[in-house]
N, CA and C of each residue as an Amber inpcrd file, in Angstrom:
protein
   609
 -10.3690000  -7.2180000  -3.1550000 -10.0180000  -7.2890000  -4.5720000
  -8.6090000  -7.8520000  -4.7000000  -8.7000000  -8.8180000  -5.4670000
  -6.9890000  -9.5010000  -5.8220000  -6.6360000  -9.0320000  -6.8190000
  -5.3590000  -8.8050000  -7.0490000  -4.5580000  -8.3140000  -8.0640000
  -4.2010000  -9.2250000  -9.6280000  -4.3450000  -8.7710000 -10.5450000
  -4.0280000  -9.8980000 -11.5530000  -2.6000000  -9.8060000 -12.3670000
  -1.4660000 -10.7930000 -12.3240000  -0.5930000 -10.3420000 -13.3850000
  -0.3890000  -9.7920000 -14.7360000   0.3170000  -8.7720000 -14.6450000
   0.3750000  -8.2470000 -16.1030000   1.6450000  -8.5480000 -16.7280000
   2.0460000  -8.2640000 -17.8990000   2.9680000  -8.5790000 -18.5480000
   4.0760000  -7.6600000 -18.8080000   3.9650000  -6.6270000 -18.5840000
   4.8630000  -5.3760000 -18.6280000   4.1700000  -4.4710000 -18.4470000
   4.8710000  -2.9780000 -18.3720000   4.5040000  -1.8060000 -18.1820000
   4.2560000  -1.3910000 -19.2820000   3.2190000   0.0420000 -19.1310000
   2.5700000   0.0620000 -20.2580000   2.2600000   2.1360000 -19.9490000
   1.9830000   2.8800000 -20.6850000   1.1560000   4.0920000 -20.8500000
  -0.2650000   3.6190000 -21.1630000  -0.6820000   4.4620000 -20.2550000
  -2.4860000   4.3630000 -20.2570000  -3.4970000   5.6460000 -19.3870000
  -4.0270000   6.5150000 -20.0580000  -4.0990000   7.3540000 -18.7360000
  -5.5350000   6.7450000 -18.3310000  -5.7090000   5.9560000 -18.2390000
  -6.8230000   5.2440000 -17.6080000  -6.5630000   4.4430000 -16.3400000
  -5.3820000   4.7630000 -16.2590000  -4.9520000   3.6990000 -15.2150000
  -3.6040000   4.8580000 -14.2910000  -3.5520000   4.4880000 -13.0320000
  -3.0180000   5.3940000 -11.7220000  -1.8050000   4.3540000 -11.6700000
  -0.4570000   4.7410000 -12.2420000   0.7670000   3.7840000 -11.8350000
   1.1800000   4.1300000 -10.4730000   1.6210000   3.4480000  -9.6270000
   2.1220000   3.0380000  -7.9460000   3.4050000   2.1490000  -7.7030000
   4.3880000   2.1240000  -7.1180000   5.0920000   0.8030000  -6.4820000
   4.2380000  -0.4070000  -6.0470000   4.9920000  -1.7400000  -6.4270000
   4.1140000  -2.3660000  -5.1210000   4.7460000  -2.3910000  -4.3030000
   4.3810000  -2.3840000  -3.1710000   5.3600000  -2.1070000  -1.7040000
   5.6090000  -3.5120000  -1.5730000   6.8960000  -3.0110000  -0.9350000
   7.5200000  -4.3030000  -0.1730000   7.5530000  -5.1510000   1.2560000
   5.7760000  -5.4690000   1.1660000   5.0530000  -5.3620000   2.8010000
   4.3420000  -6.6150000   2.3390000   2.9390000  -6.6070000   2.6960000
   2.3810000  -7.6220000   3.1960000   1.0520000  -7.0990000   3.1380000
   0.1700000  -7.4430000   2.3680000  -1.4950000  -6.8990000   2.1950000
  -2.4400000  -6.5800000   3.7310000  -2.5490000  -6.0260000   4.1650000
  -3.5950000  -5.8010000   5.1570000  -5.0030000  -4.7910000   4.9030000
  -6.4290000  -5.3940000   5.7820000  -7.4290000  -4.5040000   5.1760000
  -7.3480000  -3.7940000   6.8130000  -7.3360000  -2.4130000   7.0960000
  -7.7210000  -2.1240000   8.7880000  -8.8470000  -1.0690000   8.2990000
  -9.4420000  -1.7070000   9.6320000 -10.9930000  -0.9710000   9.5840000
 -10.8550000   0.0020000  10.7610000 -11.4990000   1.1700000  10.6730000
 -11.6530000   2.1830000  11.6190000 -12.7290000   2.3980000  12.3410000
 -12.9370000   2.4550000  13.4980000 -13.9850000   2.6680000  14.4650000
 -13.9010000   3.4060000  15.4180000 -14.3760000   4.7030000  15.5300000
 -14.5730000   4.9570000  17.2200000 -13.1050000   5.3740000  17.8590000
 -11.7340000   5.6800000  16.9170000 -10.8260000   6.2290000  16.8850000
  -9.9450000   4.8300000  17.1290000 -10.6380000   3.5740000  17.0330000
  -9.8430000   2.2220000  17.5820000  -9.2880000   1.7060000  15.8120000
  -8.6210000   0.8440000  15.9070000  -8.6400000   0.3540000  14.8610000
  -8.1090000  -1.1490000  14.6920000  -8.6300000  -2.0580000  13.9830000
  -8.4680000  -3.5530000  13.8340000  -8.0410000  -3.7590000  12.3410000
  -7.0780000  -5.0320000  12.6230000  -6.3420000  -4.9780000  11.5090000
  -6.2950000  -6.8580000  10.7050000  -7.1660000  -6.8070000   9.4650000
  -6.9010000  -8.0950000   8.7640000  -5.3730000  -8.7000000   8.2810000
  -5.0460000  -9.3340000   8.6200000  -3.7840000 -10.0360000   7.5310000
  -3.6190000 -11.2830000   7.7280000  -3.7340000 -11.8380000   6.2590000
  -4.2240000 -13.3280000   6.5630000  -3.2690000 -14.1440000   7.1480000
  -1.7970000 -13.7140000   7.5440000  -1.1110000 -14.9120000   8.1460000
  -1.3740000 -14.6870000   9.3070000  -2.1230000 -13.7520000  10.4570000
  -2.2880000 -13.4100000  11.2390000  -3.6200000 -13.8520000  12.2760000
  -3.6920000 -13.8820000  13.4050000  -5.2050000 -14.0540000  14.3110000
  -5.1920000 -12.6200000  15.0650000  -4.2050000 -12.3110000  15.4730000
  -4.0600000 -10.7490000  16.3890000  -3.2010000  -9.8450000  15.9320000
  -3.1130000  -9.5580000  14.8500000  -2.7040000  -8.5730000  13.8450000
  -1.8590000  -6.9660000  14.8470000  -2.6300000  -6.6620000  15.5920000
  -2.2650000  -5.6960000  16.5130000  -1.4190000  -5.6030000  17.7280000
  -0.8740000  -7.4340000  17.6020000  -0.3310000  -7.8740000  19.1050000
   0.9820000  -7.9470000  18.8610000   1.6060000  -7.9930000  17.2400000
   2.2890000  -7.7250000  16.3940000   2.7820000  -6.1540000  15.9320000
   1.8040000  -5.6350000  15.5870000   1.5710000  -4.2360000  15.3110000
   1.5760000  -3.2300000  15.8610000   1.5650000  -3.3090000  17.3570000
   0.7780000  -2.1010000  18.3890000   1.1910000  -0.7350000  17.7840000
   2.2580000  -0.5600000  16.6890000   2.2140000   0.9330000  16.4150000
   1.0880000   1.4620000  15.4990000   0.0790000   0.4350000  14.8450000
  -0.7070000   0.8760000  13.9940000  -1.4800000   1.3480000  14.9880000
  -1.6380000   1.1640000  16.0170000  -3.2720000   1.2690000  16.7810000
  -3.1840000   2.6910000  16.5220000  -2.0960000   3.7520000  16.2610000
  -1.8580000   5.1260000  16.3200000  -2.7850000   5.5520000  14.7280000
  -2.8990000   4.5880000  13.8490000  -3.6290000   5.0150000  13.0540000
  -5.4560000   5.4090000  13.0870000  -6.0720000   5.1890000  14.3040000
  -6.5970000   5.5390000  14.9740000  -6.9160000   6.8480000  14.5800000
  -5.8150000   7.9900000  15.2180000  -6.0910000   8.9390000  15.4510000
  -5.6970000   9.9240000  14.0630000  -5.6500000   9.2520000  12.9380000
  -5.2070000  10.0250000  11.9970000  -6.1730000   9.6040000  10.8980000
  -7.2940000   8.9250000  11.3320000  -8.8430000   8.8740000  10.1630000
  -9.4530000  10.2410000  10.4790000  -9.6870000  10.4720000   9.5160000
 -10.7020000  11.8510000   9.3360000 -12.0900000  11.9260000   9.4810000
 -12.6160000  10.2660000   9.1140000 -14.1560000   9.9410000   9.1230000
 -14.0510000   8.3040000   9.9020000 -15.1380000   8.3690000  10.7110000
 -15.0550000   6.8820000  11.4780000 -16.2550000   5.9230000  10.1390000
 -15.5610000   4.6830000  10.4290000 -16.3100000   3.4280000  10.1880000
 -15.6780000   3.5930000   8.5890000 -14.4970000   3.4410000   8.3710000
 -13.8450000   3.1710000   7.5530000 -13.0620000   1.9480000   7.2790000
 -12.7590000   1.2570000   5.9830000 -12.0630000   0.5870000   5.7910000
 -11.0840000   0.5120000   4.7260000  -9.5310000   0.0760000   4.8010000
  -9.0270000   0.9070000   4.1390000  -7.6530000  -0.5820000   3.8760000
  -7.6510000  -0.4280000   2.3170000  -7.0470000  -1.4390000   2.2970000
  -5.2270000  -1.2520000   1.4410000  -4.2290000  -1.3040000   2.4120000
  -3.1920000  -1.0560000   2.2290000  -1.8280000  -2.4810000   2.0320000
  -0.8300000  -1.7320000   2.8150000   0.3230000  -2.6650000   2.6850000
   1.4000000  -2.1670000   3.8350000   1.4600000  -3.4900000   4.8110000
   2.3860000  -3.2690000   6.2810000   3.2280000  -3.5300000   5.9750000
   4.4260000  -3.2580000   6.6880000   6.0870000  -2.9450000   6.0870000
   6.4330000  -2.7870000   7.3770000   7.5050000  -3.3460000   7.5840000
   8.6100000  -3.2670000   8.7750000  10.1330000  -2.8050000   8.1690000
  10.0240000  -1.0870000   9.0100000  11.2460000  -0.4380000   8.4960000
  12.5050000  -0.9490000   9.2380000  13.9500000  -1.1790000   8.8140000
  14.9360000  -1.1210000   9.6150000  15.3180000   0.2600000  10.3200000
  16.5490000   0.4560000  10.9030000  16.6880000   1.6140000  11.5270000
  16.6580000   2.4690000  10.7820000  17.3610000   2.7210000   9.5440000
  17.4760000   3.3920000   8.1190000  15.9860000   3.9090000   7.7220000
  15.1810000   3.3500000   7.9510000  13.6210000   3.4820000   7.5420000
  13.7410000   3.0130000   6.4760000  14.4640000   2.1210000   5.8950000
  14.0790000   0.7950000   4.8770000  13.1210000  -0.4730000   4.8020000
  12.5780000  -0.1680000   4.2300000  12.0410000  -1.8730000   4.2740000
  12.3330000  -3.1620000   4.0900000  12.2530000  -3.4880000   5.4680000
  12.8270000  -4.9010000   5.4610000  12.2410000  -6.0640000   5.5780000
  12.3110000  -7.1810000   4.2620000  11.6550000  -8.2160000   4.2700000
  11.9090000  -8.7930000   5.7430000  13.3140000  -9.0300000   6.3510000
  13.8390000  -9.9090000   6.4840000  12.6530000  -9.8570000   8.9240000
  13.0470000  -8.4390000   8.5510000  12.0050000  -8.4970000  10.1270000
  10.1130000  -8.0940000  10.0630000   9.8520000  -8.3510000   8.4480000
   8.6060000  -8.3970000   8.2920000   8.2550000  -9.8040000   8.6120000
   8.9330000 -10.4280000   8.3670000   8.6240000 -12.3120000   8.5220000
   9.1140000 -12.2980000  10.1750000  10.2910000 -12.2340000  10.5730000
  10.2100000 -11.6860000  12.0070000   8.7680000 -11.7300000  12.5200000
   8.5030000 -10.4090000  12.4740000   6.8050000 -10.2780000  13.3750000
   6.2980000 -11.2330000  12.6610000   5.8240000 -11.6560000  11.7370000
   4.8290000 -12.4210000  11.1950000   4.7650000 -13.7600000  11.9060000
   6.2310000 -14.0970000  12.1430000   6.0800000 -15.4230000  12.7070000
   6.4280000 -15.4190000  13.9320000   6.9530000 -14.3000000  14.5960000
   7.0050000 -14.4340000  16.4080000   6.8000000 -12.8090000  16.6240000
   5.2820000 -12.5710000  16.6980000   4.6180000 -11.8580000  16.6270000
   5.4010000 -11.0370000  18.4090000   5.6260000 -11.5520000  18.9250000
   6.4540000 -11.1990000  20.5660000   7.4570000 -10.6350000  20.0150000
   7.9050000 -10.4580000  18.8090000   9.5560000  -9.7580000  18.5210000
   8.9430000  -8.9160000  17.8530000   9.4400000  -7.2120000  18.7780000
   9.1670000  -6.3760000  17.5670000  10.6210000  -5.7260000  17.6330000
  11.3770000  -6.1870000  16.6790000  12.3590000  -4.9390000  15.8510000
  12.0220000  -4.4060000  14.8230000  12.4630000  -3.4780000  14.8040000
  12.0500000  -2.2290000  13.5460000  10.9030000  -1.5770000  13.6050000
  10.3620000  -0.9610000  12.7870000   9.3330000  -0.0980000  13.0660000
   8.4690000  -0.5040000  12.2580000   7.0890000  -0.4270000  12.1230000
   5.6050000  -0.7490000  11.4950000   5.6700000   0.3450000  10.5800000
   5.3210000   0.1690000   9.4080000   4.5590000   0.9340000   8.3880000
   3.4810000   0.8110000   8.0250000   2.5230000   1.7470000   7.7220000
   1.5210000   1.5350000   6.4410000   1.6120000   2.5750000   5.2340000
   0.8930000   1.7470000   4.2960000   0.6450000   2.3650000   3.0410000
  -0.4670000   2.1310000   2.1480000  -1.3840000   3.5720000   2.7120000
  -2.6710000   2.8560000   2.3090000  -2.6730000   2.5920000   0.6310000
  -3.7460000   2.0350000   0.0180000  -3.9950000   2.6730000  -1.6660000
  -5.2140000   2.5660000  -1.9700000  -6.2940000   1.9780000  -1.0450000
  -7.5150000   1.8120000  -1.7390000  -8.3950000   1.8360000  -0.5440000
  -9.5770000   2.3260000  -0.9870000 -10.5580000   2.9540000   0.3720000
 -12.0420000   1.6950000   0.0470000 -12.4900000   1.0250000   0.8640000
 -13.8530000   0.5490000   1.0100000 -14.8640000   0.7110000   1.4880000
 -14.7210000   1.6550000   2.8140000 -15.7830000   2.1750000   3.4480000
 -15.2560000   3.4970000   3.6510000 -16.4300000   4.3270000   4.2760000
 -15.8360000   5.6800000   4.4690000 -17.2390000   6.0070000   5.1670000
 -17.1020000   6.7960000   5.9740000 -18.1170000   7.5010000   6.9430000
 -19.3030000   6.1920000   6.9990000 -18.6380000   5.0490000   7.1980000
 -19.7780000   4.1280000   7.8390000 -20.7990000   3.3580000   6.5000000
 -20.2410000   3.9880000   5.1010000 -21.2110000   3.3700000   3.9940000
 -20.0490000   2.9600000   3.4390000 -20.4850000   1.8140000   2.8100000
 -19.8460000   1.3650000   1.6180000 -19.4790000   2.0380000   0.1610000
 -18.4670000   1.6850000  -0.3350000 -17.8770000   3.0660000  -1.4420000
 -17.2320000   1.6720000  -2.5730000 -17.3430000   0.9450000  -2.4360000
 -17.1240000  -0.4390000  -3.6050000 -17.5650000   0.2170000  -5.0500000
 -18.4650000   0.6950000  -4.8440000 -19.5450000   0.7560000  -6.7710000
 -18.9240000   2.3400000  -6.9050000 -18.0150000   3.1650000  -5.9770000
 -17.3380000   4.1110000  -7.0170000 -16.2980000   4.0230000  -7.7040000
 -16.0520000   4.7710000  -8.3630000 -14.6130000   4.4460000  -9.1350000
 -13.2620000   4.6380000  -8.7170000 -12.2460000   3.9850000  -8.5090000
 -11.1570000   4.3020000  -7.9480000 -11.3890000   5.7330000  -7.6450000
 -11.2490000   6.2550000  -8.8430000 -10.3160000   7.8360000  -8.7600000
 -11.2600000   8.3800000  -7.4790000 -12.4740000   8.3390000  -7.3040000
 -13.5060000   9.3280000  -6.3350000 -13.1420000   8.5560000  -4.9330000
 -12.2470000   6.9960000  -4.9670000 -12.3400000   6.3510000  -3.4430000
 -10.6210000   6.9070000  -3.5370000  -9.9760000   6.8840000  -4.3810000
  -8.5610000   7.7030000  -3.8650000  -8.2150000   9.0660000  -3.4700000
  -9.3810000   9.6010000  -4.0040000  -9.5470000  11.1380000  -3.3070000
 -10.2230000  11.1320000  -2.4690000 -10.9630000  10.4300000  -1.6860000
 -11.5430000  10.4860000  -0.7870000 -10.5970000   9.7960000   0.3770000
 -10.0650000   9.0180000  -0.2020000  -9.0200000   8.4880000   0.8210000
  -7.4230000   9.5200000   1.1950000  -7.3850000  10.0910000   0.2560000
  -6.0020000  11.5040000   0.7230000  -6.6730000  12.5460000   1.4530000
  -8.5040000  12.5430000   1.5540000  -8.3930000  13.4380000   2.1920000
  -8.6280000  12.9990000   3.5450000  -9.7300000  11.4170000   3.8040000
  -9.6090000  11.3690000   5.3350000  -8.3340000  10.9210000   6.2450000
  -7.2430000  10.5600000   5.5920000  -5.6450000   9.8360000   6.2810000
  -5.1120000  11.0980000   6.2730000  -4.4170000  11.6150000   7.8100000
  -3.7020000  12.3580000   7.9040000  -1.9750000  11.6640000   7.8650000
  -1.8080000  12.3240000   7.1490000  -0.0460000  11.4250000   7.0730000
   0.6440000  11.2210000   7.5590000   1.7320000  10.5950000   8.0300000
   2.8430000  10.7580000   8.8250000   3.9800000  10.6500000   8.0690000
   5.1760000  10.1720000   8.3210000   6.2850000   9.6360000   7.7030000
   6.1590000   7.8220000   8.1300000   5.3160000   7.6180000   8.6830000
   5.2190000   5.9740000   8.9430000   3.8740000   5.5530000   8.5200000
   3.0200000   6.1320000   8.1370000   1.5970000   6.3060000   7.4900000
   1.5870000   6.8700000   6.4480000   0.7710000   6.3170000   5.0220000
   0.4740000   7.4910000   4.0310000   0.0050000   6.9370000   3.4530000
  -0.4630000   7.7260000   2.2090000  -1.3730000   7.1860000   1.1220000
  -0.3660000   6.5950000   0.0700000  -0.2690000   5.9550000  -1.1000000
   0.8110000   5.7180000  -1.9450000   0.8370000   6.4440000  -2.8310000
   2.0160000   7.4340000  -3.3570000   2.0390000   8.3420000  -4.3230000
   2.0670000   7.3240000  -5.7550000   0.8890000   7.7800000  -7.1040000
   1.3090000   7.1610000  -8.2980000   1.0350000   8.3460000  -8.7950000
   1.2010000   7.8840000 -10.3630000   1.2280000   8.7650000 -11.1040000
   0.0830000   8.5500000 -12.2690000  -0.6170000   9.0860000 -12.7070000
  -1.5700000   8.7230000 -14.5180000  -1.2170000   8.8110000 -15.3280000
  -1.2050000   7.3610000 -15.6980000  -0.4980000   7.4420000 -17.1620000
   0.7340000   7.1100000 -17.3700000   1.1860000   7.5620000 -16.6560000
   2.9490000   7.2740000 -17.1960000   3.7830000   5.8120000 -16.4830000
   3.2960000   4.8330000 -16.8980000   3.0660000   3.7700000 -16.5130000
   5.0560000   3.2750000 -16.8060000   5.4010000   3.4510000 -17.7670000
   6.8750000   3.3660000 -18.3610000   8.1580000   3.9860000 -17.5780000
   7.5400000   5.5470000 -17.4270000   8.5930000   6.1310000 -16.3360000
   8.5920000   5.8140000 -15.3460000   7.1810000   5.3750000 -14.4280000
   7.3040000   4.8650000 -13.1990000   7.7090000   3.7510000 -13.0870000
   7.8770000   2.7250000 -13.9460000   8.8330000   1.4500000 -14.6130000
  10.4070000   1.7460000 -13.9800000  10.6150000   2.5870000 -15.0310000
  11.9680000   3.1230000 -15.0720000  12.2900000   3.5710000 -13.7660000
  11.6680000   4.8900000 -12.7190000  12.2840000   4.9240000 -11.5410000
  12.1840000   4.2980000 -11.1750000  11.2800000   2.9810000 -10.7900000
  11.5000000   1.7160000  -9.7710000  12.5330000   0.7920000 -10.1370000
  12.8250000   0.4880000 -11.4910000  14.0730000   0.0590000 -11.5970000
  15.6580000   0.5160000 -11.3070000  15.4340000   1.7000000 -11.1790000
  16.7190000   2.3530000 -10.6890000  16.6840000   2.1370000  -9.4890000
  15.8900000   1.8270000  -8.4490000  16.1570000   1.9950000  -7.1590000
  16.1320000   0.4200000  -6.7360000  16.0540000  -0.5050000  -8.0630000
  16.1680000  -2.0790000  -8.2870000  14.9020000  -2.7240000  -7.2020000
  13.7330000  -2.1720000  -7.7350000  12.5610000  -3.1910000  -7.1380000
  12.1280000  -3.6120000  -8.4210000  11.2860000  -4.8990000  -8.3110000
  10.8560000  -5.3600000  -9.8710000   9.7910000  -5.6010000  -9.5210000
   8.8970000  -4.8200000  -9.1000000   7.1470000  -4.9550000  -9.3050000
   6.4240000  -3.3110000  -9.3840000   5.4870000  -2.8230000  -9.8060000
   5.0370000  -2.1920000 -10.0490000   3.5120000  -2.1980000 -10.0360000
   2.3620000  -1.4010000  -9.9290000   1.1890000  -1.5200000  -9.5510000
   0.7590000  -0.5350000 -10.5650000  -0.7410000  -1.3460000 -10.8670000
  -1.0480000  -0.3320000 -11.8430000  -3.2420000  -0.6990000 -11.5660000
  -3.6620000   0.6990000 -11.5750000  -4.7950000   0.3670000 -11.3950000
  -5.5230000   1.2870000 -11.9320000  -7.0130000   0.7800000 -12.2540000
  -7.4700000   1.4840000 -13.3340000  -8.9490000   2.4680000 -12.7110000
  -8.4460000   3.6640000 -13.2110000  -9.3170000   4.9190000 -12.5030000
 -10.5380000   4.5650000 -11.7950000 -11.6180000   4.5480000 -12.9390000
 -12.8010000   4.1480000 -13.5240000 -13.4460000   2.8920000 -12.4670000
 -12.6420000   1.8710000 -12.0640000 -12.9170000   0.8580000 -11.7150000
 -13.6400000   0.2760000 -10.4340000 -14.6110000  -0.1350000 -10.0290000
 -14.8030000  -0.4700000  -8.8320000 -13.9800000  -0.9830000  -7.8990000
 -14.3500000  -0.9030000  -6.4780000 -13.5130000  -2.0090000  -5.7390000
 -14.2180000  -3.4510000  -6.0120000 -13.8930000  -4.8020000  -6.5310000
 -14.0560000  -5.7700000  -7.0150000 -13.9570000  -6.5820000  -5.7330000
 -14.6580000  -7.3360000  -5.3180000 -14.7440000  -8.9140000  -4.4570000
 -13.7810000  -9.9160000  -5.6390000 -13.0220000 -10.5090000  -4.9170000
 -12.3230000 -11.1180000  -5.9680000 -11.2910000 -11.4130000  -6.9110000
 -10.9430000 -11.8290000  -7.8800000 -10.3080000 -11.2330000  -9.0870000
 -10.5600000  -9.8240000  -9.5140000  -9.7770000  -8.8550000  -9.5630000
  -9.9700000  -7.6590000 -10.2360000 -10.4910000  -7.5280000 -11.5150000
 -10.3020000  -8.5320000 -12.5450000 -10.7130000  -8.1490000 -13.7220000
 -10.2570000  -7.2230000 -14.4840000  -9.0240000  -6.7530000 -14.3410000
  -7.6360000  -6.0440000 -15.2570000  -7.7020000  -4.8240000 -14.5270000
  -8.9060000  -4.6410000 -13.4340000  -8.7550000  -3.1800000 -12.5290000
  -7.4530000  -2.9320000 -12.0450000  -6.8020000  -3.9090000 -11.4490000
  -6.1650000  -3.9390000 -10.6850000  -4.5640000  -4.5870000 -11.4840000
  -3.5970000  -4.7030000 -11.5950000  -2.4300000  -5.6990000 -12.0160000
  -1.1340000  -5.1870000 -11.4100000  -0.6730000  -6.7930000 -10.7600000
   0.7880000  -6.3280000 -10.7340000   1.8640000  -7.1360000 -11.9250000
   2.6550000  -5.2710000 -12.2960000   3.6540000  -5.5790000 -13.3340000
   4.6300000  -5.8340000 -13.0270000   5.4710000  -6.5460000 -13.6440000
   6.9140000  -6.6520000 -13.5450000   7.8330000  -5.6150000 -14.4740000
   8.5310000  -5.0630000 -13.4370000   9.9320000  -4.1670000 -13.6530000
  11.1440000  -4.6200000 -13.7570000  11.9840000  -4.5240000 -14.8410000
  13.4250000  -4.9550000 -14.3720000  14.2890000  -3.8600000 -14.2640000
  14.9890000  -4.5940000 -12.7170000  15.1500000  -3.7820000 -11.9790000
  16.7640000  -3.0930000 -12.6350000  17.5970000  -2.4480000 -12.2680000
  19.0010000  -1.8340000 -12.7350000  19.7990000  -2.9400000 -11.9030000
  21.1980000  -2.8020000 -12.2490000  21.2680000  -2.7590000 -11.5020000
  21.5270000  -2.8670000  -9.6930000  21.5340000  -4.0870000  -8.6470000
  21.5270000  -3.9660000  -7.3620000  21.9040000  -2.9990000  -7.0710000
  21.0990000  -2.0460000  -6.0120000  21.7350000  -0.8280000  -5.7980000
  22.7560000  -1.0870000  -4.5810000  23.5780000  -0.6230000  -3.4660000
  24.3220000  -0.8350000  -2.8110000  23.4790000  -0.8290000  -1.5280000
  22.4920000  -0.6560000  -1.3560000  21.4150000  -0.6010000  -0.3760000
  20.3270000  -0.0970000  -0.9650000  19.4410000  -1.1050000   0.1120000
  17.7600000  -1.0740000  -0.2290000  17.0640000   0.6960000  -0.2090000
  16.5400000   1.3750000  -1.1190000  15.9440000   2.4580000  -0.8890000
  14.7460000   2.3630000   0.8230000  15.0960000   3.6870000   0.6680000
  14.0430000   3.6850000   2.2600000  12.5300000   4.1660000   1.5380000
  11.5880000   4.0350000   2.6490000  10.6740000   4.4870000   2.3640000
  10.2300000   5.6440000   1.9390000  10.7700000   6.5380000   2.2030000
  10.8210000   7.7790000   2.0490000  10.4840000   8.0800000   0.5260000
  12.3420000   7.4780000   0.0130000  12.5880000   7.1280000  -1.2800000
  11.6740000   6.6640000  -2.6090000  10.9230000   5.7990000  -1.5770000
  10.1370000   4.8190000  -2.8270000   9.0140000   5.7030000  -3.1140000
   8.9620000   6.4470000  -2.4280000   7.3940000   7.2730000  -2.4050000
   7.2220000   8.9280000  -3.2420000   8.6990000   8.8080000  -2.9630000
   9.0500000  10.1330000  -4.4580000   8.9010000   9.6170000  -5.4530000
   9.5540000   8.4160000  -5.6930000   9.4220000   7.6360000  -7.0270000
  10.2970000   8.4110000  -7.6850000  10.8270000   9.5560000  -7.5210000
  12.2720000   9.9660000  -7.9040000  11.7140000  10.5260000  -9.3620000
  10.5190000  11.2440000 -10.4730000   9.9850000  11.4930000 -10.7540000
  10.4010000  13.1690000 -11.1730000
């Protein structure tokens, strides 16, 4: 499912507000405690990655697929564009550390879960990911599409995610399921929030 631009932030409780992370789209599928990882600038996603393979052992149900956002933390556990392109393009350099962040579930115990509605594939997805501090699900909020505006601008990111309960997972264009908003941000803060940070949403 691709994301469609929106025009600002908005209240809606039909819709689950999120950050958009400051990573790089990946779908990883789960098998058999192994796990393989899509990203389209990529052919060996994992040769790059080797800390995801640990996500492996933190699915709850095999033959899953689970579609998130990879992030390369600095030492700080910030996210950093600057050694996400790093691996991306000399996949042999790993500084910093691998993140994920899941937000949307496609398979689960080996069946397909597309024709449910967000809300039943996001609860189903907090409960099979066991968390880490370098793994997790993405905290949003319902509804309050404005405040979660507002804390992401204080911590000066200018995108925002917003997706709608009800909605299938979509092949494609989302069809307004899905949108990323623009935030303006405060502001430069004096350093990039860490991950940690972004995931309170400060709330």
């Amino acid at each position: 499912m691709e994301p469609e631009l929106g025009t600002a932030p908005f209240d809606d409780p039909g819709y689950r507000f999120e950050p958009w992370w400051p990573g790089t789209r990946v779908l990883l599928f789960g098998r058999g405690g192994e796990v393989r990882l899509q990203v389209e600038q990529l052919a060996d996603p994992l040769a790059a990655f080797p800390e995801l393979r640990g996500v492996g052992g933190l699915l709850g149900e095999d033959g899953v697929i689970v579609d998130g956002t990879l992030m390369v933390l600095d030492a700080d556990g910030r996210p950093d564009a600057d050694l996400l392109r790093e691996r991306l393009a000399y996949p042999e350099v790993r500084n910093g550390e691998a993140a994920f962040v899941a937000s949307d579930l496609a398979w689960a115990g080996g069946r397909d879960v597309t024709r449910r509605p967000f809300a039943e594939r996001l609860e189903r997805l907090q409960s099979l990911l066991r968390e880490t501090d370098w793994c997790m699900v993405a905290r949003g909020y319902v509804g309050e599409g404005l405040a979660v505006a507002d804390a992401l601008g204080s911590m000066g990111l200018d995108a925002m995610s917003a997706r709608h309960l009800g909605s299938p997972y979509r092949r494609g264009p989302s069809g307004g399921a899905w949108l990323r908003l623009p935030v303006v941000p405060a502001a430069a803060p004096d350093r990039r929030p860490t991950l940690a940070l972004i995931q309170r949403l400060g709330l």
